[in-house]
N, C-alpha and C positions, 0 to 999 in steps of 0.2 A: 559549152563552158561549164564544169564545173560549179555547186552551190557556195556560195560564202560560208566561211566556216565559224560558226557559232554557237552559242549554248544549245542551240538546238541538234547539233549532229552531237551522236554517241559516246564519239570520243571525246568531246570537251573537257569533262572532266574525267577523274580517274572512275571507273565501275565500283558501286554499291553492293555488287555481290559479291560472297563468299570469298576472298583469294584474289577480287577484284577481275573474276571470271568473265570474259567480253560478255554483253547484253545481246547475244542476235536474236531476240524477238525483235529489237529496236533498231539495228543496223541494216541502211541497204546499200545496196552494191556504190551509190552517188555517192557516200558518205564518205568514202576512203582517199579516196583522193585530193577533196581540201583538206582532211586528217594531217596527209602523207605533208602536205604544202608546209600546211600552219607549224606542223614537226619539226620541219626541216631551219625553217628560219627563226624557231624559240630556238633550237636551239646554237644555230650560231650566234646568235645575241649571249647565251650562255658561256659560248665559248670563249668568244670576245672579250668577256669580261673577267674571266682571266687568265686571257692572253695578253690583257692590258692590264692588270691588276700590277702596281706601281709597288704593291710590298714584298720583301724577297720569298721566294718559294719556299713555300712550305708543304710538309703532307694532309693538312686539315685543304689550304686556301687553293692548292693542285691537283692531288692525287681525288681527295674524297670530292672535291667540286667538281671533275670533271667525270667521274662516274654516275655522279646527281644529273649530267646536264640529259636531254633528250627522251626525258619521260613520254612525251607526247608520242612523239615520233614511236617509240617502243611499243609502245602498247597500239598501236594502229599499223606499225609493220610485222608486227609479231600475229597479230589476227589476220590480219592479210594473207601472209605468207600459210600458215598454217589452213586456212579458207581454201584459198587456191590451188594447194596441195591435194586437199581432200575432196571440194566442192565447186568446184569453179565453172565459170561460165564465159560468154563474149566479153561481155562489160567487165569484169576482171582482169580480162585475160586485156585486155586493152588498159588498164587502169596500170598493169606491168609492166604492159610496153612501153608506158607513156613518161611511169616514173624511174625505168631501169638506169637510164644514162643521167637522170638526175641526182639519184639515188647514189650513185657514183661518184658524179662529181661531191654532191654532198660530202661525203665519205674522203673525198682525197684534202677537201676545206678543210678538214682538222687536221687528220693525220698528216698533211704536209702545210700546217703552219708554222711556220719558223718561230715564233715569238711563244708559243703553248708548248712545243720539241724544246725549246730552251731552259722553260722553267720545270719540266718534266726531267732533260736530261741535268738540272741541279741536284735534285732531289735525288735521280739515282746515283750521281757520283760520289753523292756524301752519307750515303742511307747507311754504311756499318756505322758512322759516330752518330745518328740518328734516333736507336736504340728503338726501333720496332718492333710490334710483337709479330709473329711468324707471318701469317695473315698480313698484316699491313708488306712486312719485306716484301713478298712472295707480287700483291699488289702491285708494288714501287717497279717490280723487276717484269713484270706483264706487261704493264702500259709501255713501258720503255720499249722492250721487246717488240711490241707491237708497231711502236711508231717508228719502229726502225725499219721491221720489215716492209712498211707501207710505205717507206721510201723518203724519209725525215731526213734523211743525211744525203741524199741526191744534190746536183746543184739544180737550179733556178732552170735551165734550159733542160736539164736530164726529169726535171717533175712536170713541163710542160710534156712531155713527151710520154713521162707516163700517163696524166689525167687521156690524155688523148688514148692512148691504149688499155686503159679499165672505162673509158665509155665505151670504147665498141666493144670490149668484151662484155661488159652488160649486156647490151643491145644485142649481140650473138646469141649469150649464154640463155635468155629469157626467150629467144626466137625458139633454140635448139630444143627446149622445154615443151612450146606448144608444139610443133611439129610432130615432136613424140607422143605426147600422147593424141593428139587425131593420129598420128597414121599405126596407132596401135589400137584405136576405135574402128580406123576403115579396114585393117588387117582381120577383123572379124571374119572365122567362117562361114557364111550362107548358105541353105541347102532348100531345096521341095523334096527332097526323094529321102526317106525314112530308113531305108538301106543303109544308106549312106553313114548311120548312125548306128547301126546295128552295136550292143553294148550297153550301150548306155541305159542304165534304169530309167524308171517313172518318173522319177523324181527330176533327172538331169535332162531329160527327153522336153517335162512340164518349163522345165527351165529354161532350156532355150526356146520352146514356142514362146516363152514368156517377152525374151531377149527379141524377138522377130518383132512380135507385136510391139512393143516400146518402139521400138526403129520404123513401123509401119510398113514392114515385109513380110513375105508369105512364108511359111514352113519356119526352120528354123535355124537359131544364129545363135555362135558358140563364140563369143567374147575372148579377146588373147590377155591372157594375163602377162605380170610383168616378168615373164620366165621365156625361157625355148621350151622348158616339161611341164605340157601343159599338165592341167589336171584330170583331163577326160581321157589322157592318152592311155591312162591304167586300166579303161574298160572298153574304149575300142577297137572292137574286133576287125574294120573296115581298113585296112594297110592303106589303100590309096589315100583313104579323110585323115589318117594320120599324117601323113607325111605333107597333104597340102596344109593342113593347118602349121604343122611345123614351120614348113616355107612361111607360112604367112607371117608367122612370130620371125622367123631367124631374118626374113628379107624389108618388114613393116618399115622401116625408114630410109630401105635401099631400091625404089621403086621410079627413081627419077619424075617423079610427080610434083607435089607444091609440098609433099611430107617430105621430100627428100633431105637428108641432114647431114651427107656427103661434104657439102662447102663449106656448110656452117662448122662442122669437126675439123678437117682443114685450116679454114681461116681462125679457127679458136685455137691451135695448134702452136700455128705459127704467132699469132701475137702472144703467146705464151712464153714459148720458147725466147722469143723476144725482152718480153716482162723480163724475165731469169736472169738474163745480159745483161739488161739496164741494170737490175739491181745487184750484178756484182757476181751472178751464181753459173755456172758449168750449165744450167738446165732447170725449168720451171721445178721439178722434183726438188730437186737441192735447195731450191727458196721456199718454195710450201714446206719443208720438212722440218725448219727449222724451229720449229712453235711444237713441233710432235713427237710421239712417243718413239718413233725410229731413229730422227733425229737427219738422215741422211736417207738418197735412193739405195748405196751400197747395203745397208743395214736391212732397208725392207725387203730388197732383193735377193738377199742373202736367207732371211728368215722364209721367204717364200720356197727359195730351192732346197730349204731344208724337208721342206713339206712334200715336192712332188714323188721323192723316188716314192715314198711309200702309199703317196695317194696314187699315184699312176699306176701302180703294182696292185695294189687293191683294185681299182680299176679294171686293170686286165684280165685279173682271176676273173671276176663279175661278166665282164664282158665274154668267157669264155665259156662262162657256166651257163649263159644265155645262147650264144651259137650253137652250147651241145643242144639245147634243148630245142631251137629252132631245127638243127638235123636232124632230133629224133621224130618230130613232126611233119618231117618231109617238107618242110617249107622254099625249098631251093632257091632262097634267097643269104645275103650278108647282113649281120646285123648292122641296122642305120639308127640316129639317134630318133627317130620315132619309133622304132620300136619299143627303146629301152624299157620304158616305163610299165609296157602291156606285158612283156615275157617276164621283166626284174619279178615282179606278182608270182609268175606262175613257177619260178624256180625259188620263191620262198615256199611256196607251200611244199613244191616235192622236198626240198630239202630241212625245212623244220616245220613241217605241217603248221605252217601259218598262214590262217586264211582272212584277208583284212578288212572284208565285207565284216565279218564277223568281229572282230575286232573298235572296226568305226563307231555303233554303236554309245561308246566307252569314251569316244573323243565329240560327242556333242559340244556345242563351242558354249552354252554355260555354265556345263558341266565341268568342263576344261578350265574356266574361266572362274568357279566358283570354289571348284572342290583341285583343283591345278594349283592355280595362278596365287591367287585368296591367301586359299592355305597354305605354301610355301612360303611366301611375305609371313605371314603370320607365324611361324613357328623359327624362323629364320629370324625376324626382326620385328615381332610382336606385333606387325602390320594389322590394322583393320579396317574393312570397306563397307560402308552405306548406299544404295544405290539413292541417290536424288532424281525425283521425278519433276522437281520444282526448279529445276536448271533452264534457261532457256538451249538450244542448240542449235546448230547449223542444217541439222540433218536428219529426220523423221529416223533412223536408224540408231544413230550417235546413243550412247547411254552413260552419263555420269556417274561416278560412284566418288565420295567423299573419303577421303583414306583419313585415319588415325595413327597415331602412334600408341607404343604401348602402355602408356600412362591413360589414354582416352584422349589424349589433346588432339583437334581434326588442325592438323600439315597441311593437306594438298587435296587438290580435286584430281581425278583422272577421268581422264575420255576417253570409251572406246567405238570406234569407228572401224568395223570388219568387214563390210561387206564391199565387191567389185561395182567400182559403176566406171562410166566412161569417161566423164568428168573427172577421174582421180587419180592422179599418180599413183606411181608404183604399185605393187601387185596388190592383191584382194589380202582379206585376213592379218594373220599377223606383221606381214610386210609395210602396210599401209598402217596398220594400228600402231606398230613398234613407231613410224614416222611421225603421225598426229603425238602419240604419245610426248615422245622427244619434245614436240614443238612445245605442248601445252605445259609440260614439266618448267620449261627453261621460261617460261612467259608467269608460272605460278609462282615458281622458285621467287623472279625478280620480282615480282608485284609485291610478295610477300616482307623481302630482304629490303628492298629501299622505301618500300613503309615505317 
């Protein structure tokens, strides 16, 4: 059972630091799930009240109170989600499973309440004699939006039928998550035989006996990141370790094991396709598009086909400049995609003497990140960054940096989190940075705005 949730867990109240930055010196993994509870039910008592609120709608007593409701809940799912992403563990990963179909249903209690859809859909039928400023319209025409697409205008039996189908898509979609990354933990290459490796510097060699030992295995273990080109495949010279670690990336959730995620793609498919129907659309695409920048499948689709002749064409040059070079080396093989990445190298250098050994150097990732990242913000948009050492973090890696605007006023915190572990989605480096990023942005953003 879960602890009672009291002044004593974390999230009680709102966080004391900076931007109202989570506390994880103070947070442990018990802690989230009475958070998630106590969240969940302030704030239907929020909603409630006015959903029942007896004065006629307005944009102060509707629109801005229901944007107010669910602070608790936010700031305990927004660390969560972002934790688990990057850090996560058993006890989490069961804290997910436990709240995904609650979480859900939560989520369906507003947006399919009839009496909250009503005083929402007043406000937007009368908002041009309203006289709002951009910002509040823009507001009026979201929430609407939203509680439409979530299925506000359904009847009574077609909204039973949907809660029923976004709980098991929960309960799928958070299965689909852990399965991926174990089985792109256990898709890990293993080796004893140093051959096998031939390529690889000192450093990448130091790194996977590093990767072996952590796992309590002998010789050494090359980690699959969130790609099929890995990153070792630029220096191995061993064809056969390339192409099985390939395999292991291209096949890691197609192994028919307990990782397998075959069913759960499938069955996440079809109640999809299902959702779409219910709510009125030709196909899941055509409903999610509706809130987005394409607007429609045809529109994305279209923008896509615009792209391949010329990337395929590119492409094909590449891939043929790579086959010559495989011929001139007498390799008497076809180029496969584990090749690509070891010969693409060696046909930059013949062909614009670049050599990128020499090159890396120059992309040290503080470097990058100081005299890159820094300084672009900064000359772009007067950006400036402090590193804080007096941040609490999640993750002996993690590194805070306090940003500025150009007047000196400190905006926002950033966090960055680069390096691969096995506990992390998505790939190592910028991949996983650009995601923590995102998450912490949109949790600092709100801390910041509904203060």
């Amino acid at each position: 059972m879960p602890a009672a949730f009291g002044p004593s867990n974390p999230f009680y109240a709102a966080s004391k630091l900076p931007f109202q930055a989570p506390p994880f010196d103070k947070i442990k993994d018990s802690d989230y799930q009475p958070a998630i509870d106590a969240g969940m039910a302030e704030q239907i008592l929020e909603v409630n009240q006015i959903a029942d609120n007896p004065a006629e709608p307005t944009f102060s007593n509707t629109i801005v109170a229901f944007e107010k409701t669910g602070l608790l809940l936010e700031r305990v799912e927004m660390t969560l989600n972002c934790v688990t992403g990057a850090n996560t563990n058993e006890a989490l990963q069961k804290v997910q499973q436990y709240e995904a179909p609650r979480l859900s249903a939560h989520e369906d209690s507003i947006y399919l309440n009839a009496k909250l859809f009503a005083r929402v859909k007043a406000i937007y039928e009368k908002r041009a004699t309203m006289h709002l400023d951009p910002e509040s319209l823009r507001l009026v025409e979201f929430d609407y939006q939203q509680f439409v697409k979530a299925g506000a205008n359904l009847s009574d039996a077609d909204k039973e039928k949907l809660k029923k189908n976004n709980e098991e898509d929960s309960t799928l979609e958070n299965a689909f998550m852990v399965k991926l990354l174990a089985a792109a933990k256990n898709g890990a290459y293993s080796t004893t035989d140093a051959a096998a490796l031939a390529g690889l510097s000192e450093v990448q060699m130091a790194t996977a006996a590093q990767d072996a030992q952590d796992r309590k295995q002998q010789g050494w273990v090359i980690p699959l990141q969130n790609t099929t080109q890995q990153p070792v495949f630029a220096n191995l010279t061993n064809r056969a370790t390339r192409q099985a670690i390939y395999e292991n990336s291209w096949n890691r959730t197609e192994r028919g094991d307990a990782n397998d995620t075959s069913d759960a793609i499938a069955r996440l498919a079809q109640l999809r396709a299902q959702k779409g129907a219910l709510l009125g659309y030709a196909n899941f695409a055509a409903w999610n598009l509706t809130d987005q920048m394409a607007k429609t499948p045809e529109a994305a689709i279209k923008f896509l086909d615009a792209l391949a002749p010329a990337a395929t064409a590119n492409a094909a040059k590449e891939a043929k400049d790579i086959q010559d070079l495989i011929d001139a080396q007498k390799g008497g093989f076809t180029l496969q995609p584990w090749d690509w990445e070891y010969y693409s190298g060696q046909v930059r250098k013949a062909k614009y003497d670049l050599d990128e050994d020499q090159v890396k150097p120059y992309f040290e990732l503080n470097n990058v990140l100081v005299n890159g990242v820094f300084y672009a913000a900064n000359k772009l948009y007067g950006l400036t960054f402090k590193e804080r050492h007096d941040l609490p973090v999640y993750q002996p890696d993690v590194r805070v940096f306090e940003v500025y605007d150009a007047n000196g006023k400190p905006m926002a915190l950033f966090y960055c989190d680069y390096y691969k572990r096995d506990n992390k989605n998505g790939g190592p480096g910028r991949m996983s940075w650009w995601a923590s990023q995102s998450c912490w942005a949109r949790y600092l953003w709100y801390s910041t705005w509904r203060t």
